[in-house]
N, C-alpha and C positions, 0 to 999 in steps of 0.2 A: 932701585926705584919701586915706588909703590903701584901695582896694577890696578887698574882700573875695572871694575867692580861688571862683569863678565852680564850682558843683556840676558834673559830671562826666555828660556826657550820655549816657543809657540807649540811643544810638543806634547802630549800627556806624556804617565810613566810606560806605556807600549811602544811611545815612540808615533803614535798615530797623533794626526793635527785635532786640536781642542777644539769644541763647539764655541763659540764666542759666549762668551756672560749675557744671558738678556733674551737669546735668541731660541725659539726653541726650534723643533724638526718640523718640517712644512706640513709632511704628511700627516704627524702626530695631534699638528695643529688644524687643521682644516677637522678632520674626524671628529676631534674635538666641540670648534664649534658646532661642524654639524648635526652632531648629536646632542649638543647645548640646543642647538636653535628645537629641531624634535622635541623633544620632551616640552621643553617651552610653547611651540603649538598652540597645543589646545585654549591655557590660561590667555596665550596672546590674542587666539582666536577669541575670548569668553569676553575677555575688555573691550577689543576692538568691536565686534556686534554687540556689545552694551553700546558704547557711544556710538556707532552708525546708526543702531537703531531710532536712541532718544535724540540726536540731534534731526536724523533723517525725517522722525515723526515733526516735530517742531517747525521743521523748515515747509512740511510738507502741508501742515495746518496754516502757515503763514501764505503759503502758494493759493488753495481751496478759500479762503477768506476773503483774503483784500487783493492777491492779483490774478485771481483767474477770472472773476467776476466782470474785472476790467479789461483782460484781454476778448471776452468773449463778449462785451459790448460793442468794443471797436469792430469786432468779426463781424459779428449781425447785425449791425447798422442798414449795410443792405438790404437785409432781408425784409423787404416789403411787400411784396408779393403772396397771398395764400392760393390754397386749394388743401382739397380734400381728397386721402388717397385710401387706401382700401391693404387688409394686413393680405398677402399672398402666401407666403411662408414661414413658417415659425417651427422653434424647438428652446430645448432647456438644454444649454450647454454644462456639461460635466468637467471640470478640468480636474483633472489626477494624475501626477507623477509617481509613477513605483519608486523611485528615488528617496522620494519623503517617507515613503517607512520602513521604521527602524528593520532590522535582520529576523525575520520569521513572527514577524505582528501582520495581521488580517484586520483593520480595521481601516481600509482605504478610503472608506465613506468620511471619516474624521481628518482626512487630510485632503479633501475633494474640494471644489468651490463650484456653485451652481451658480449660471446666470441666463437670461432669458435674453433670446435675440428673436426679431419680427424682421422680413422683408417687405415692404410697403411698397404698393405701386401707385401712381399718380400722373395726372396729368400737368402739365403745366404750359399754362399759355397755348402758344401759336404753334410750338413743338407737336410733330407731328405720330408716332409712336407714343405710349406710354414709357416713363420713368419707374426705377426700381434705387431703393436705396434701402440698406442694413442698416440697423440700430441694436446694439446689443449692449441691456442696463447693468443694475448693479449685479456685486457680487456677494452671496451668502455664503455659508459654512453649511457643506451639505453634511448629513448622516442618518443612521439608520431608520429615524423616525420622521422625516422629513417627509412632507406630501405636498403635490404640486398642488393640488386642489385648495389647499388651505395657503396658497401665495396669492397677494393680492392681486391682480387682474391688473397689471401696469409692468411695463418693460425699466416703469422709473413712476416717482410719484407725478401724476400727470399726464403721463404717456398712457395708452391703451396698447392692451396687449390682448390674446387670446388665441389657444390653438383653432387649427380647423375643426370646421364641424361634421358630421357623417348624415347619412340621410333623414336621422333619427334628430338632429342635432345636440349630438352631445358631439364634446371635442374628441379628439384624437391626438391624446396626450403624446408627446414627441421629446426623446433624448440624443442627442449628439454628445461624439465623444475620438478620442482620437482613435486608431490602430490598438495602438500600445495598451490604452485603458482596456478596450474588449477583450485583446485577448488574458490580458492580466485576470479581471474579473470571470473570464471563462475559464481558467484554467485552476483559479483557487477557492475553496471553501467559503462560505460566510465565516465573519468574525462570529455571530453568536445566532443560534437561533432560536432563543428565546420567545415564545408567543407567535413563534409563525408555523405554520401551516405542516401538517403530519401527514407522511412522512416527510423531512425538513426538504428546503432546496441541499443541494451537494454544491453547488458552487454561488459563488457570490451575483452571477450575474442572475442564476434564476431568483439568489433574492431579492434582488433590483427589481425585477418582472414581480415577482411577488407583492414587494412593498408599496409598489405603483397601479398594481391594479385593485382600485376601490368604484367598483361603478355607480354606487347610490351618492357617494359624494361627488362623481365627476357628472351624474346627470344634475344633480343639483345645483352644482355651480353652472352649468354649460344652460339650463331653462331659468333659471335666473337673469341671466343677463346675455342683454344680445349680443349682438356681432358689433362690436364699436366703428365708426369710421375711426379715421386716423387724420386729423387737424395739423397743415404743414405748412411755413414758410419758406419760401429763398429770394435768393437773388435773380430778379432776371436776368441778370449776363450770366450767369451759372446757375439754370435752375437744376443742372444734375445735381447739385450739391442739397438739394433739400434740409430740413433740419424742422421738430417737431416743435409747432407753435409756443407751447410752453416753454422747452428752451430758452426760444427767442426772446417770450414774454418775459422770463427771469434773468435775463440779460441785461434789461435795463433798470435792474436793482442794484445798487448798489450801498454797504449799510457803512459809513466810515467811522463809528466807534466800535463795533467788534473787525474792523479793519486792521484799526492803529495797532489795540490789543496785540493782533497777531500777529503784525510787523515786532511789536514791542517783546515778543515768544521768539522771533525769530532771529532775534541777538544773542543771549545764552546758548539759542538751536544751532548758530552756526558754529558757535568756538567750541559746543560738544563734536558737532560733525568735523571741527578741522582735530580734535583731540584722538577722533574712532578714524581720520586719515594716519594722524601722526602714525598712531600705532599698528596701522596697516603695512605701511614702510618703513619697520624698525632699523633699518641702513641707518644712512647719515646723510640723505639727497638736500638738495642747496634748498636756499628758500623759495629761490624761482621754481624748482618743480616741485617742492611741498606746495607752494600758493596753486601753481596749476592742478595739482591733484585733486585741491582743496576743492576749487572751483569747478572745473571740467565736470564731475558731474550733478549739477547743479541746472547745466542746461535741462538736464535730463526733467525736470521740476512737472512737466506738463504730463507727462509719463510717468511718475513717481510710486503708483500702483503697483508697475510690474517692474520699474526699471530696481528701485531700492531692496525688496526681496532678495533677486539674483545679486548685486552687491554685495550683500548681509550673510547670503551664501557662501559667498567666499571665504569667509572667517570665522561663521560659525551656524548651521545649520538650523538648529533649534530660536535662536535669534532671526533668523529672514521667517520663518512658519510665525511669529508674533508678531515683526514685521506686519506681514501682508494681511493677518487678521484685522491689524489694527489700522491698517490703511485702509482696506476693505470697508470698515466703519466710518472713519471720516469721509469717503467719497458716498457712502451709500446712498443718499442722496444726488446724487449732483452726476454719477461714473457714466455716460452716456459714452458707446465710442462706435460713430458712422463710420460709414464706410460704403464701396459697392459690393453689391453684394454677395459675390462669391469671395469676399476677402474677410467678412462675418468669421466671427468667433466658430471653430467647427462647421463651416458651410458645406464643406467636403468632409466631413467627419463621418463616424460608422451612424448608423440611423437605430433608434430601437421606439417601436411605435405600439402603442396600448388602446386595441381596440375592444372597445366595452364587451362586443357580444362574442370574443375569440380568446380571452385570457383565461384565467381559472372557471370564470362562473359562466362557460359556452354553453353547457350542460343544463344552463338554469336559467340565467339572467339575458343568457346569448337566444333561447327557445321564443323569446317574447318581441316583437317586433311594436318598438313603443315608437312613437311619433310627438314631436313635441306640439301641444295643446297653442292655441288661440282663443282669445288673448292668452298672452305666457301667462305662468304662475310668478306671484311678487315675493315669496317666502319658501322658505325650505319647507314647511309643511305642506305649503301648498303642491310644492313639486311633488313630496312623496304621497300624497293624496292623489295627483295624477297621475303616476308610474302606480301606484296601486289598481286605480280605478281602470286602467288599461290592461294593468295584471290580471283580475279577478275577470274582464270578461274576454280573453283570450283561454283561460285555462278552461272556461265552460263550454269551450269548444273541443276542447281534447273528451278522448275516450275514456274508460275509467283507468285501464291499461295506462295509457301515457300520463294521468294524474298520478296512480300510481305511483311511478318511474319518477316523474318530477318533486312526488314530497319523499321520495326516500332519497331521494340525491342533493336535495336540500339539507335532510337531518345527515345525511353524510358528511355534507361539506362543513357545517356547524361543530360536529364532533371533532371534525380535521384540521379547527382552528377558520375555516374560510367563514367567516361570520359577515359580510358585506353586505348582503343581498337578500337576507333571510325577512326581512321585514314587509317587502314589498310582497311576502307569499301569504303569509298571517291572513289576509282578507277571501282570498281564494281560499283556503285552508279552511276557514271558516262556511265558505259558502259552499265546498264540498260535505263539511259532514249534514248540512242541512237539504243536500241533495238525495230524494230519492231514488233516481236514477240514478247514479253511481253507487258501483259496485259495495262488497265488502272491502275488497282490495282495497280501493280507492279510500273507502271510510278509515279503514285503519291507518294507510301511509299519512292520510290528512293527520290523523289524528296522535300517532308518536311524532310527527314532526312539532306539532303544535305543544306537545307535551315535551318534549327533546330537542328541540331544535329552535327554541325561542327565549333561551335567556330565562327559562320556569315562569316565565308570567303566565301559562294557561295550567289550570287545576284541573283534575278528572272530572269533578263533580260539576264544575263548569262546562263541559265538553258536553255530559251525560244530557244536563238541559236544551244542550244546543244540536246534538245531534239526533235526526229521524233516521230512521231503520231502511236500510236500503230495500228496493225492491229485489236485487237477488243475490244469494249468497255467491261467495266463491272464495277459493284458496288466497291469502294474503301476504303481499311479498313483507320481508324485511320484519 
């Protein structure tokens, strides 16, 4: 008989059982992927915050255009009711995360966003205490060369803003910021200190104090323009809820061809944004929770500001920082966000406050006890004609001693980069060397500061014409 052709043994040649065809080791496999998926990362990261980004911006211009305008007519409908409330509390909020830069870069100012919140008190109605409510507008790109004094005077276009004022009334410029930012900036160097002040600050936060103490621009802005009221609508059943009459007034605008437009952006915007989902969840999830993903946050839309950043973050870092810039921009106008007011952007935050006659120029600009004029001045000239003309006859009060001391510490601070304040002495300085009765001392300090300490607009031979011969010699400082 013929046998029958003997089944095919399930053994290698050791005799050990064979791996099946097709299958590989589980352990071997997983490493595998997971070390596929790693490497992979980044690119995944780089794709997917390209499409969250540009869909996210799309949908978020389609939001700001045609439906926020309309939700926020429906809201302020009520609002019929005015009064007029008065600013209490204000600062220039600092937002900065150590997180956002890169590994041993110092330049935190470039990754900061400044925005200005005001506390407003009011009354309203029948209500028998006064009302407080927070407003805190747009958001800017803070850095090194940034100056409050040179923002315009509005929490939002429309809105008034304005720090407190001091006896003198100039403001009292004010920064809010968290913990974390303080001690960061107190603990690290300036990125650069280029054109500031000798010997440099050592750490970032004296360049902050540095960069912010400008007293001839902050008296000039501050005698410029008064104290604003603050113009507010609400609802009488809620008039805690306040909301600044402009708002309201632009609420009932509404413009339906750059509406459509933005709806019409907002087609391509979504299927980019559901493209930067897809590849968020490179799995294989059904369509019901790709469409929920897609959607879910989308609610977010009103919030879009701060909510899409932190999204964008998740996948790729550099991508949410262009994000928020660029959101930043499309809301700049329009970013208003109330609140009460200890829930204010930084309303607990650390304080850092810049009083004109205690920062750098104590010694000089801090000696002169100015007062602001009646009627105010209409022009920048005019203010610095008043701060002069207050300058020149408070100094004719000092001794020759303490003139002195005052023009050498002015050509000090000049040489040391503190250039702020030196203009307002140029008059006094002049009406010292035409003083007899001051010293030699005095003639000389007036007279190197004017020579050294003004930018060389004053020539010897100029000087010579102008200065009389003091009545008594004496040793001359500096």
């Amino acid at each position: 008989m013929r046998k029958s052709p003997s089944k095919q043994s399930n053994t290698g040649a050791s005799g050990d059982p064979a791996v099946p065809a097709g299958r590989g080791h589980p352990l071997r496999d997983w490493l595998i992927g997971t070390l596929g998926m790693m490497a992979a990362a980044p690119v995944i990261g780089l794709f997917t915050g390209f499409f969250l980004l540009f869909g996210g911006i799309f949908l978020g211009v389609a939001w700001q255009v045609a439906m926020k305008p309309l939700v926020d007519r429906h809201q302020y409908a009520p609002y019929t009711a005015t009064t007029t409330g008065h600013i209490v509390e204000s600062w220039a909020a600092i937002d900065f995360n150590p997180a956002d830069l890169p590994a041993g870069k110092l330049y935190w100012d470039r990754v900061s966003k400044i925005s200005r919140c005001a506390v407003v008190e009011y009354n309203a109605g029948d209500w028998g205490a006064p009302l407080r409510r927070a407003f805190c507008g747009m958001r800017l790109q803070f850095s090194d060369n940034f100056r409050l004094s040179d923002w315009a005077e509005a929490v939002q276009e429309g809105i008034p803003f304005t720090f407190l004022r001091d006896a003198s009334g100039f403001e009292v410029q004010e920064v809010r910021m968290s913990r974390t930012t303080l001690d960061w900036i107190s603990h690290h160097p300036p990125n650069d200190t280029f054109m500031m002040s000798k010997p440099p600050p050592t750490t970032a936060l004296a360049a902050l104090r540095e960069q912010l103490d400008l007293p001839v621009d902050v008296a000039v802005l501050s005698w410029r323009h008064a104290v604003p009221d603050f113009p507010l609508r609400f609802d009488p059943k809620r008039p805690q809820e306040a909301m600044p009459t402009r708002v309201v007034e632009d609420s009932h605008e509404w413009y339906p061809v750059p509406a459509i437009l933005a709806l019409l952006l907002a087609v391509p915007g979504f299927w980019v944004w559901r493209m930067g989902v897809r590849f968020f969840f490179p799995g294989e999830p059904s369509a019901l929770v790709l469409w929920t993903l897609t959607l879910l946050p989308l609610l977010a839309l009103p919030w879009w500001g701060e909510m899409l950043p932190r999204l964008i973050a998740r996948a790729n870092h550099n991508w949410a920082m262009i994000a928020s810039d660029m959101l930043d921009d499309v809301t700049r106008g329009t970013r208003l966000i109330a609140s009460a007011p200890e829930d204010a952007e930084f309303a607990r935050g650390e304080r850092l406050l810049w009083h004109l006659d205690q920062g750098m120029y104590a010694d000089t600009f801090g000696r002169i006890r100015y007062r602001k004029p009646e009627p105010a001045p209409k022009s920048a000239d005019e203010v610095v004609a008043a701060l002069r003309a207050q300058t020149v006859a408070q100094v004719r009060t000092f001794d020759s001693t303490q003139r002195a001391a005052l023009f050498l510490r002015l050509r000090e601070q000049y040489e040391a980069n503190r250039q702020n304040v030196q203009l307002l002495f140029t008059t006094a300085a002049e009406d010292t060397l035409r003083d007899a009765g001051a010293d030699a001392a005095a003639h000389k300090a007036a007279r190197k500061f004017l020579m050294f300490g003004t930018n060389g607009i004053y020539y010897e031979d100029q000087l010579d014409k102008m200065e009389v011969a003091p009545a008594a010699a004496s040793a001359a400082p500096g």
